[in-house]
C-alpha positions in Angstrom: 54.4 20.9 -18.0 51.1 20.1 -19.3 50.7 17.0 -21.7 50.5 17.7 -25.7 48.3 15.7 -27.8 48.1 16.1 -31.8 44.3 15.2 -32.8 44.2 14.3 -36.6 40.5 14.8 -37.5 39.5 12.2 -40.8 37.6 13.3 -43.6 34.5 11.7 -42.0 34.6 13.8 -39.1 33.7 16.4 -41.2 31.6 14.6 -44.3 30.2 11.4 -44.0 30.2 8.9 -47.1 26.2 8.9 -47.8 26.2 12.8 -47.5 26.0 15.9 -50.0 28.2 17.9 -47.8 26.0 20.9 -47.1 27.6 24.0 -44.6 24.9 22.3 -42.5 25.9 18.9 -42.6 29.9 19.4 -42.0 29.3 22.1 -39.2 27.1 19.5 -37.4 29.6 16.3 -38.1 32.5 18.8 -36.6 30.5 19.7 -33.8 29.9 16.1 -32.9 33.2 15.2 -33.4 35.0 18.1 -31.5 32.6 17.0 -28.4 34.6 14.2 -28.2 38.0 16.0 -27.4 36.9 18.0 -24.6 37.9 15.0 -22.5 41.4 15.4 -23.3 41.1 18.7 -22.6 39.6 18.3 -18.5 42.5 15.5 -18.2 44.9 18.4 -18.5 46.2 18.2 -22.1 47.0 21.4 -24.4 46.0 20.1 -28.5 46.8 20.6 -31.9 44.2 19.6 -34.4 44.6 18.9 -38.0 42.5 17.7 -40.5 41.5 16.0 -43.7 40.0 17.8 -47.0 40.2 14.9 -49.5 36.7 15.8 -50.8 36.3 19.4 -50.2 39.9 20.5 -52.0 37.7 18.0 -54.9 34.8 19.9 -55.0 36.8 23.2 -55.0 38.9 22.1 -58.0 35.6 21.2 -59.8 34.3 24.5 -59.0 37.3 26.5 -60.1 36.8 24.1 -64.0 32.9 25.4 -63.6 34.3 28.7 -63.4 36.6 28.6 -66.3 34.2 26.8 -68.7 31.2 29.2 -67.6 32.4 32.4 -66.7 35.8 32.4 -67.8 37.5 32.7 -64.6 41.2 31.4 -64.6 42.0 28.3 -62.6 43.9 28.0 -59.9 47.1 25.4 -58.9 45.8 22.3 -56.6 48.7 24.0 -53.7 46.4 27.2 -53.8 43.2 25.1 -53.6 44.9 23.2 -50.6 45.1 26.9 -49.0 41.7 27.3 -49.3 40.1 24.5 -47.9 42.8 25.3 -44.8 40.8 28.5 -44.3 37.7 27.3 -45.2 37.8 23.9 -43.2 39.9 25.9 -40.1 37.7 28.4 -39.5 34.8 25.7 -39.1 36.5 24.0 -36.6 38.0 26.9 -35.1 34.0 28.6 -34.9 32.4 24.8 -34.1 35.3 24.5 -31.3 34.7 27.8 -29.6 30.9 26.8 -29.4 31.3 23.3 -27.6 34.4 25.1 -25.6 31.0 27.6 -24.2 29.2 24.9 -23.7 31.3 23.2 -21.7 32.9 26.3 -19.6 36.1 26.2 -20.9 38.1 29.0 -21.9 40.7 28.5 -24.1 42.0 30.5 -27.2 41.6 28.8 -30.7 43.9 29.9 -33.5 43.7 28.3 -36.7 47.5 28.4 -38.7 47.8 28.7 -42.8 50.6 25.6 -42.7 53.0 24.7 -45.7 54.5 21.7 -45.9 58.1 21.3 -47.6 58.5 18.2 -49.8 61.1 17.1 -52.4 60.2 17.9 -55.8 62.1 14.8 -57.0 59.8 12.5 -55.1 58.7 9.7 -56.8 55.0 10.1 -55.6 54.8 12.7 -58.6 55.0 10.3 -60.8 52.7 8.1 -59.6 49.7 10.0 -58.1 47.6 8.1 -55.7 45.6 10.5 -53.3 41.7 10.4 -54.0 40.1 13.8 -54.0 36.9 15.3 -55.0 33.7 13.2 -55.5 33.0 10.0 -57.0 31.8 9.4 -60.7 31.1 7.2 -62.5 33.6 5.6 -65.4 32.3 7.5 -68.4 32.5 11.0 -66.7 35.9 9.5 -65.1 36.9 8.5 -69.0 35.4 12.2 -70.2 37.5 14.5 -67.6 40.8 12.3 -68.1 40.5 13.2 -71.6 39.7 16.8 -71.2 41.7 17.7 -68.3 44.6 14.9 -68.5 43.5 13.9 -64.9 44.3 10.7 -63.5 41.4 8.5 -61.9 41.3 5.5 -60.1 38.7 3.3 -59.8 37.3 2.6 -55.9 35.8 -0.8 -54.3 33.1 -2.6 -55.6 30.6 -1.5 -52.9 31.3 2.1 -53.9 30.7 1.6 -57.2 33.2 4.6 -59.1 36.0 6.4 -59.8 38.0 9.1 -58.2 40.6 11.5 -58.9 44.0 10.8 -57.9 46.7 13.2 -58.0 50.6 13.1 -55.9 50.6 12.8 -52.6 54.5 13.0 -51.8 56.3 12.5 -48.3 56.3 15.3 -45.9 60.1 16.6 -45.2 59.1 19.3 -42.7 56.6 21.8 -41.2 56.9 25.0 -41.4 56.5 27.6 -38.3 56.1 24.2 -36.0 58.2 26.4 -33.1 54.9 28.8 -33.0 52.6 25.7 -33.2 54.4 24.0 -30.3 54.6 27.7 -28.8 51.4 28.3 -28.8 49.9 25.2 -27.8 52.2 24.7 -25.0 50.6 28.1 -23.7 47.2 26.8 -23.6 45.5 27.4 -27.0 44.2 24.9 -29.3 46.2 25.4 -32.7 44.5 24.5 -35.6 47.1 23.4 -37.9 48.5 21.3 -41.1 45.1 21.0 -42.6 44.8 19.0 -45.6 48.0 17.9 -44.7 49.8 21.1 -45.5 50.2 23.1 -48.6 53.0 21.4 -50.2 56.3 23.5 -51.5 59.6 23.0 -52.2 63.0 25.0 -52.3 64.2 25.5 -55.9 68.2 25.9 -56.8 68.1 29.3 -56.1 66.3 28.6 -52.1 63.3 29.8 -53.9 59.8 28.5 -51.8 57.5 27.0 -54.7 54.5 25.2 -54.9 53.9 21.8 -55.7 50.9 20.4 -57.5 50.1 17.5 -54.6 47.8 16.9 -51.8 50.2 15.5 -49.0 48.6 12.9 -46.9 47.2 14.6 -43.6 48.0 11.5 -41.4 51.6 11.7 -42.4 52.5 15.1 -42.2 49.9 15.6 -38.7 52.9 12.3 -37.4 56.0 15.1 -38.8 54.4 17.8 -36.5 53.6 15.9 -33.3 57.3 14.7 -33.5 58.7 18.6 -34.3 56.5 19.5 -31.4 57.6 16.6 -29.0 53.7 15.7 -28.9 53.1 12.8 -25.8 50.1 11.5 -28.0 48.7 11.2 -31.4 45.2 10.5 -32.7 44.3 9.3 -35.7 40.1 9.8 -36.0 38.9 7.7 -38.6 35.1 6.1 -39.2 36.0 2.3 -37.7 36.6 2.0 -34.0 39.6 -0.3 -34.1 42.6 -1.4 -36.7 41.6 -4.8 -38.2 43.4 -7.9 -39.9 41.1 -9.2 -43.0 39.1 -5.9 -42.4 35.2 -6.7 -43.4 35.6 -10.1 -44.0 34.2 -13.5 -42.3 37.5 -13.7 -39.9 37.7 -10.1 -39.5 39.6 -9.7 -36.4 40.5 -6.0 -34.0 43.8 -5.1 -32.8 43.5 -3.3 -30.0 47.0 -2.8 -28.4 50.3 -2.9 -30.6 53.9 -2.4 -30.6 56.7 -1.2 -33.0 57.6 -5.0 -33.6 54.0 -6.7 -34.1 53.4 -3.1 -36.4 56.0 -3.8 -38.8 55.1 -7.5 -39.3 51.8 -6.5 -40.5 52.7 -3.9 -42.5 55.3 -6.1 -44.3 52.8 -8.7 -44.4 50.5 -6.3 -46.6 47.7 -6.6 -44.0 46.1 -3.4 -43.9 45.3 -1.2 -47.3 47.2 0.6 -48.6 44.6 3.7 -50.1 43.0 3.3 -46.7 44.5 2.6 -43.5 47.9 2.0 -44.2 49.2 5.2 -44.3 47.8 5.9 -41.2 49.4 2.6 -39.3 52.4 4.4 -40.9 52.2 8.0 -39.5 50.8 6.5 -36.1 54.5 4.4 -36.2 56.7 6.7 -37.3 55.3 9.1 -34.5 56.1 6.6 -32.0 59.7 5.3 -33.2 60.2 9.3 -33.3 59.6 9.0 -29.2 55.9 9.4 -28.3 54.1 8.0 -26.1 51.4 6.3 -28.0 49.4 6.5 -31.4 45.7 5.8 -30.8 43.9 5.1 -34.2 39.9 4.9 -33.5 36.2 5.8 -34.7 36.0 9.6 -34.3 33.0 9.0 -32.0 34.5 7.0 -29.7 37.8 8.8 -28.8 36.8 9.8 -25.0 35.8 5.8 -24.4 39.4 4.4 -23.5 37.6 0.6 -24.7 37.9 1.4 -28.1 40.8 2.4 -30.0 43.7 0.3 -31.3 46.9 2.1 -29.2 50.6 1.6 -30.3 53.5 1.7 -28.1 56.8 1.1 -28.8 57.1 -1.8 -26.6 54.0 -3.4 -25.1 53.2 -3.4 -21.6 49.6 -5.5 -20.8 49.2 -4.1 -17.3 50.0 0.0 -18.5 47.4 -0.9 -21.1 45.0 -2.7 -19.0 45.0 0.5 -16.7 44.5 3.0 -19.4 41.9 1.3 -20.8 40.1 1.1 -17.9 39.5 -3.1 -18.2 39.7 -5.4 -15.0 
């Protein structure tokens, strides 16, 4: 049976940071960063791709409150602007992907999946939102849509100088339809899958599916389906090339290989942030106490050069390592 990796694409594979995010712009950024997998692809793996949407389920939230205070057009809920950047973000990978699949001669079907994502209603996360979407302002138009809309902003580093919406972002219990995810990908097609990190619903007291107002965090819920799936790897493609302890300070320092044990110290220890990476040390854990393989967390550039990454195993092994990163 072929190997099954789950690829979880970062928000900067699609949008980088000093960038208006033009059609142009992310189509390029995804075709650059989808390059990159084909590797995995020649070495014999079937894939699952997810992705982020962090500033594009933003920018359609403004654009739905243009709409209303222009035009008059009634607003949707944040679970049915999830959907929509799932098709709008899935069928640009799913085009960009069948384009660098021609390039390279390889033929392989690409679906791209409308995924919800079941979480408790009762989770705490609701109230206390913490996801950043949407674009970054500054504090008096943070301070003016607070008031008008009752949203919740939080203010981000120094260097970026602003504020950004924050809304719940609550645990992922389970994905729904993972059997055809894992069915289809386990007969060769790349499954595009639990973008945005799913749209988030819950079962009411009557088993009633409802929606939730949240954007669930895409590393998180990407780690639920590569363990439903039985996934050998997970990715995690982010905009630094390795996991770091004092990350962009003087004694900044990379962590290339892991295990479960050394994981758990740093995250008790606080070392890594928790709005940034975190969550994703988290999901690339759980996915590996669940029973894969190995969680590789690197630069979304640099995923097909084996030197870079920081790779989590449950217990570490210097000489396994040391051959799959290709280091004398």
């Amino acid at each position: 049976m072929s190997k099954l990796a789950v690829i979880a694409l970062g928000g900067n594979a699609l949008l980088r940071a000093n960038q208006v995010g033009t059609i142009d712009e992310q189509e390029q950024n995804t075709t650059d960063t989808l390059e990159n997998i084909v590797f995995l692809l020649k070495e014999g793996y079937n894939v699952v791709i997810s992705h982020g949407n962090g500033p594009q389920v933003g920018n359609i939230v403004m654009r739905n409150d243009a709409g209303e205070q222009m035009y008059n057009i009634p607003q949707m809920p944040l679970d049915v602007c999830v959907a929509d950047s799932q098709g709008g973000i899935g069928y640009m990978i799913e085009r960009s992907l069948k384009n660098v699949l021609k390039k390279h001669g390889i033929k392989r079907n690409v679906l791209t999946l409308m995924t919800s994502v079941e979480v408790d209603i009762n989770d705490p996360a609701f109230n206390n939102p913490t996801k950043r979407i949407g674009k970054m302002v500054s504090k008096e138009e943070a301070d003016k849509l607070a008031a008008e809309k009752k949203w919740v902003f939080k203010e981000e580093t120094k260097e970026n100088g602003g504020y950004r919406r924050v809304v719940p972002s609550p645990q992922p219990k389970d994905i729904m339809n993972w059997e055809v995810v894992e069915n289809n990908a386990r007969q060769g097609t790349i499954v595009i899958a639990v973008g945005g990190g799913g749209i988030p619903v819950y079962y009411d007291e009557k088993g009633d599916l409802r929606p939730a107002e949240a954007v669930i965090d895409k590393d998180l819920a990407s780690s639920v389906l590569a363990r439903q799936i039985k996934a050998d790897r997970f990715y995690i493609l982010t905009d630094v090339p390795f996991v770091y302890t004092n990350f962009g300070k003087p004694e900044q320092k990379v962590l290339e290989f892991l295990d479960v044990k050394d994981t758990k110290n740093y995250l008790e220890a606080g070392t890594f942030g928790e709005g940034s990476m975190a969550p994703k040390i988290n999901a690339a854990l759980q996915f590996v106490e669940g029973g894969g393989e190995m969680s590789v967390i690197t630069e979304s550039k640099k995923l097909e050069d084996k030197a870079y990454g920081t790779k989590i195993t449950k217990e570490y092994d210097d000489a396994d390592m040391r051959k799959y990163d290709n280091v004398k």
